[in-house]
C-alpha positions as CSV (number, residue, x, y, z in Angstrom):
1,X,26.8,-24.5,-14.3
2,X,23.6,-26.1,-15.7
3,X,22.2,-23.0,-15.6
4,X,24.4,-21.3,-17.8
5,X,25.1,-24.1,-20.2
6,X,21.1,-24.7,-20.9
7,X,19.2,-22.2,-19.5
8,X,21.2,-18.5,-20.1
9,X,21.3,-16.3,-23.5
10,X,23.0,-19.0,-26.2
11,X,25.5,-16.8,-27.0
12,X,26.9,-17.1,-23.8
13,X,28.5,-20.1,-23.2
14,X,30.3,-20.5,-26.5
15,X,31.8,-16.5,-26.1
16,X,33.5,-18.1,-22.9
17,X,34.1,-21.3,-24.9
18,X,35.6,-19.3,-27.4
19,X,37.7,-17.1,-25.0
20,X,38.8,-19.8,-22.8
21,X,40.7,-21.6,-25.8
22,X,42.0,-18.6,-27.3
23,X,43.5,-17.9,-23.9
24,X,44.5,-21.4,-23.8
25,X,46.2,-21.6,-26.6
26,X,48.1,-17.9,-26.1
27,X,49.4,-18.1,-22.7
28,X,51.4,-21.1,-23.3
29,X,52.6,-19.9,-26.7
30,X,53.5,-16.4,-24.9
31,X,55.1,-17.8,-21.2
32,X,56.5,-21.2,-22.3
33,X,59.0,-20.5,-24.7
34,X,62.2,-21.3,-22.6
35,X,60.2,-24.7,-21.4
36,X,59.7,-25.1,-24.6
37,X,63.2,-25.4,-26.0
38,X,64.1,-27.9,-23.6
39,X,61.6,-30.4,-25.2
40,X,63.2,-30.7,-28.4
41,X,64.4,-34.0,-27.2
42,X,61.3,-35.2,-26.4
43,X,59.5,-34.4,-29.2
44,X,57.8,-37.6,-30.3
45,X,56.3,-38.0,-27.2
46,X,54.8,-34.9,-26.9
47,X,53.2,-35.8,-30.6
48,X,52.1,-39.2,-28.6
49,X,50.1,-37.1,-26.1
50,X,48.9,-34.6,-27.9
51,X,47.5,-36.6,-30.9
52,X,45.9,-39.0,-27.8
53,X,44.3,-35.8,-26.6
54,X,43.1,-34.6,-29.7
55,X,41.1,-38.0,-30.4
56,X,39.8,-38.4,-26.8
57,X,38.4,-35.3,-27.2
58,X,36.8,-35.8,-30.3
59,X,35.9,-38.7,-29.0
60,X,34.0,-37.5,-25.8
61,X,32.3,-34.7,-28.1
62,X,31.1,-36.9,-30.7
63,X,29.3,-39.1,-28.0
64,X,28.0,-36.0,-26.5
65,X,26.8,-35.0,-29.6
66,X,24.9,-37.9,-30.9
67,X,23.3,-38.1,-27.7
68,X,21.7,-34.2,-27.8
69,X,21.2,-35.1,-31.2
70,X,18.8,-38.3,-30.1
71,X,17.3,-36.0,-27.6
72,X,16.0,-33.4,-30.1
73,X,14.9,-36.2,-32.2
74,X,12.7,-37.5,-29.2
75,X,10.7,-34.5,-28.4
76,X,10.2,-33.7,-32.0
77,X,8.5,-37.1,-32.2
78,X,6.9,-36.2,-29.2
79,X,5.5,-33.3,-30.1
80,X,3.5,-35.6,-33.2
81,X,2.7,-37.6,-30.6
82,X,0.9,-35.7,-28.3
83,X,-0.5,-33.8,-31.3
84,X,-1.9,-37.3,-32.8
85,X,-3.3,-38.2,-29.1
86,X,-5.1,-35.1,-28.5
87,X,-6.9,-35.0,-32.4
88,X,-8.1,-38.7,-31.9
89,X,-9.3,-37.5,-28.2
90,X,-10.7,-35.1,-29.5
91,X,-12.6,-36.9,-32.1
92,X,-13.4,-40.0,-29.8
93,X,-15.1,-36.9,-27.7
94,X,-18.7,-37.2,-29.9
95,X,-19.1,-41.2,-27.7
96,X,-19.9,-38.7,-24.7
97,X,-23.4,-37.4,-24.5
98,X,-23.9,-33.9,-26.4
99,X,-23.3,-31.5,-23.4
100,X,-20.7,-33.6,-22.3
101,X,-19.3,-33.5,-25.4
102,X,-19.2,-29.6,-25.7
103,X,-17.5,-29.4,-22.1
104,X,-15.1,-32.3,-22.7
105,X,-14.0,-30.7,-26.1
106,X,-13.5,-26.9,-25.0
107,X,-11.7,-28.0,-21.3
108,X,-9.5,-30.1,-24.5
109,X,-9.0,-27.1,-26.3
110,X,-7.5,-25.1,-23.3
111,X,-5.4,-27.9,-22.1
112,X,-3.9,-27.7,-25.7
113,X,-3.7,-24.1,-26.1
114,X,-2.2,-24.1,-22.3
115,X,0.8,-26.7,-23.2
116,X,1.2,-25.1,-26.8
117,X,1.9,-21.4,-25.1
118,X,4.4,-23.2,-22.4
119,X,6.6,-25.1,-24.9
120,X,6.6,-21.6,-26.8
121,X,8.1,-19.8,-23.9
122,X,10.0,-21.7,-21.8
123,X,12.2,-19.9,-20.2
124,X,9.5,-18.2,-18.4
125,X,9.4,-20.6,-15.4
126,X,6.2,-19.5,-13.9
127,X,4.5,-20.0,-17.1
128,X,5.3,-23.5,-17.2
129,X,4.9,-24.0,-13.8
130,X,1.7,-22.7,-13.7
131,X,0.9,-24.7,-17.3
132,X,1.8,-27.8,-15.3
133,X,-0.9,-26.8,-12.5
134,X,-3.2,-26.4,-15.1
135,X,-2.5,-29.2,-17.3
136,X,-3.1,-31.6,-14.0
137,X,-6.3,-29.9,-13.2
138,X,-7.8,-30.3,-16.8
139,X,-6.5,-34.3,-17.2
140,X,-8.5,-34.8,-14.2
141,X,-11.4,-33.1,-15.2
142,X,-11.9,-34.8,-18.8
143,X,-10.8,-37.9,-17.2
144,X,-13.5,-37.5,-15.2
145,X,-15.9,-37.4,-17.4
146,X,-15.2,-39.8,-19.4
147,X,-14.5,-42.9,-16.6
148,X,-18.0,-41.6,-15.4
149,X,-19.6,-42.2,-18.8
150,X,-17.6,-45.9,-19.1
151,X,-19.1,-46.6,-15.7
152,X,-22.7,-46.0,-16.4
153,X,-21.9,-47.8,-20.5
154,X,-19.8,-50.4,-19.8
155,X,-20.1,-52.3,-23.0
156,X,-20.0,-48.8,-24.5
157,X,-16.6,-50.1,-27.0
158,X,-17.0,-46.0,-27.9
159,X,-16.4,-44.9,-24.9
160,X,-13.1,-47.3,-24.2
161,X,-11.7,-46.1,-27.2
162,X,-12.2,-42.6,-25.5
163,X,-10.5,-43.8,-22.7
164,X,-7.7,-45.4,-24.3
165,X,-6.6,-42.2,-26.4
166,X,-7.2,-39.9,-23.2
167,X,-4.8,-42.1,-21.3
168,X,-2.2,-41.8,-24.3
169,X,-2.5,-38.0,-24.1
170,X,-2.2,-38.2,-20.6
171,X,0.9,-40.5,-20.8
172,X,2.6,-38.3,-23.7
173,X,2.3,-35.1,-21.3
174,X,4.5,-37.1,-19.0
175,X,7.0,-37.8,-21.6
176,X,7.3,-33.9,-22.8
177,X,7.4,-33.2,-19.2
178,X,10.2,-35.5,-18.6
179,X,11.9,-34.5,-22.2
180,X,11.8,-31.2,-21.8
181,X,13.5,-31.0,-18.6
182,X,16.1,-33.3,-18.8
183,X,20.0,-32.4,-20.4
184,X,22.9,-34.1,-21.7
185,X,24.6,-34.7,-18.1
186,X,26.5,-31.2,-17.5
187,X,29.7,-33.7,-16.1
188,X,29.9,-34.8,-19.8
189,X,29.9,-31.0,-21.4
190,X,32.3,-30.2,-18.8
191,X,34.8,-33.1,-19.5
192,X,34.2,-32.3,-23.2
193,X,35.2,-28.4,-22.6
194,X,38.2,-29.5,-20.5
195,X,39.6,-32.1,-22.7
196,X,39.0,-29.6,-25.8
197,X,41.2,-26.8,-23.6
198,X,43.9,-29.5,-22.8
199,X,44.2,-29.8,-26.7
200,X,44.5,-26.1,-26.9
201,X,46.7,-25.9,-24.3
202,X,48.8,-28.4,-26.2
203,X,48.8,-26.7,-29.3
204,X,50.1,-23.2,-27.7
205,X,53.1,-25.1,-26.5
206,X,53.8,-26.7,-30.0
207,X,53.4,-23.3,-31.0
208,X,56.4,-22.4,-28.1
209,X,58.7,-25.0,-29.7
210,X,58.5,-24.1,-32.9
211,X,58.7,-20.2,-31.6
212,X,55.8,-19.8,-34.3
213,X,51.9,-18.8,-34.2
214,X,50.0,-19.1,-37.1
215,X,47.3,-17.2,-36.4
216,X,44.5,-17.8,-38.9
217,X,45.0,-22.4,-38.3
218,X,44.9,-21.4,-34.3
219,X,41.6,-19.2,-35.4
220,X,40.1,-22.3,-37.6
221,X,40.7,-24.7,-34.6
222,X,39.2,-22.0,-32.1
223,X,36.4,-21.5,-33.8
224,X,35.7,-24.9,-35.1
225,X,35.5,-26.7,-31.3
226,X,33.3,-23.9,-30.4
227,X,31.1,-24.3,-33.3
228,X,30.9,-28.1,-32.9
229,X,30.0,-27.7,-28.9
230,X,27.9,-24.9,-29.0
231,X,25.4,-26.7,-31.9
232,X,26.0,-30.4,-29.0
233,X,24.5,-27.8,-26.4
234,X,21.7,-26.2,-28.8
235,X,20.3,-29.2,-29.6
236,X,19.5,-30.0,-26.2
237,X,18.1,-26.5,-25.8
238,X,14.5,-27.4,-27.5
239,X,12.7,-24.1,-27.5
240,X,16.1,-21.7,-26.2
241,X,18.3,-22.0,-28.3
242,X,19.1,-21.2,-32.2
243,X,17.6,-25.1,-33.6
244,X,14.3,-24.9,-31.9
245,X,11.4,-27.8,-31.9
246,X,9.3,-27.5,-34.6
247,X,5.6,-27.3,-32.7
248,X,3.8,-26.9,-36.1
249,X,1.6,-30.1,-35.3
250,X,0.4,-28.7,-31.8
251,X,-0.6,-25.7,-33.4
252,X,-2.2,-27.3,-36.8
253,X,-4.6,-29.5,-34.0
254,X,-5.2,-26.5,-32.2
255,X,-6.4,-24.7,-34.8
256,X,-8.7,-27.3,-35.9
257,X,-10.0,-27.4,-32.7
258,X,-11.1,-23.6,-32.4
259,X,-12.7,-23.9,-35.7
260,X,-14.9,-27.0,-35.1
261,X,-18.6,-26.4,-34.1
């Protein structure tokens, strides 16, 4: 299921959405008619439960909501982040000795141009994968270098700014790593779907009792959920769905980077 909620084409899940309610709403309106009359007498309650379902699950999907909505916020911060961390790196670079310098810099440049390519195209899994290889393989190489320089300068204060910044990129990678792979539970989407389709299937068999089916309001209430659930799911989608991350910083640094001598 977490598969196709987050990680399938995005106009999946909210065609079944969509279908699944319009269904819902139908089949009662189309096989509950004789039920139906026989709850004229109990008509307020029915008002009771289906007004307590409407709000729980406007409830449940505004929660889900504001949480994707504080995820996207996160790894768009994070994406300044790491873009800040790598520039000062980058510039702390010229405390190594020249050569060092050079090698530390262009090993940089890869690492960024490496992440940059991954967060463009995540849903190739290898890529990543492989990105994540390579991403290790290059923090231990600059870190290398530059814990060997701080051991042979140790009042070098240079050099620990160097090592300060490095560590912050190092640390921010974690934090896209852990961003970038991490979802609005899929229990919560689920209850959210569920108690959306209980509302729908609530408002077929109002439709029932009063033997009458305005189409266009059932449309606006169809389309509306889906709307509202599809753009919960997007926003947890950074790079797959239709509201993607901007990576303009990453690519700004980068650029900088392959330009400087």
């Amino acid at each position: 299921m977490t598969e196709l909620i987050f990680q399938s084409n995005p106009w999946v899940f909210p065609t079944l959405v969509l279908i699944l309610l319009a269904v819902a709403i139908e089949v009662p309106y189309r096989l509950a008619q004789p039920l139906a009359a026989k709850m004229t007498k109990q008509f307020d309650a029915f008002n009771a439960i289906q007004a307590g379902l409407f709000t729980l699950a406007s409830f449940v999907l505004g929660l889900s909501f504001a949480q994707a909505s504080a995820r996207f916020d996160t790894r768009r911060e994070l994406v300044i982040k790491e873009a800040n961390a790598i520039g000062t790196t980058w510039l702390r670079a010229d405390q190594l000795e020249p050569k060092q310098t050079e090698r530390f810099r262009r090993i940089l440049t890869n690492y960024t141009g490496a992440r940059l390519k991954a967060y463009s195209t995540p849903s190739d899994q290898d890529l990543y994968a492989r990105t994540i290889v390579q991403s290790s393989r290059d923090q231990d190489a600059v870190w290398a270098m530059a814990s060997s320089a701080m051991h042979a300068h140790q009042t070098n204060l240079g050099l620990s700014l160097l090592m300060e910044t490095l560590n912050d990129t190092i640390d921010v990678s974690a934090e896209q790593l852990q961003a970038l792979t991490t979802h609005v539970p899929t229990v919560v989407v689920e209850l959210t779907v569920a108690l959306v389709v209980l509302g729908a299937l609530s408002l077929g068999l109002r439709f029932a009792i009063d033997r009458a089916r305005p189409v266009f309001l059932s449309a606006i209430y169809v389309v509306a959920y889906v709307f509202v659930i599809s753009m919960m799911i997007d926003y947890d989608r950074p790079q797959t769905g239709f509201v993607n991350v901007n990576l303009n910083p990453l690519k700004l640094q980068l650029q900088l980077m392959q330009h400087e001598p």
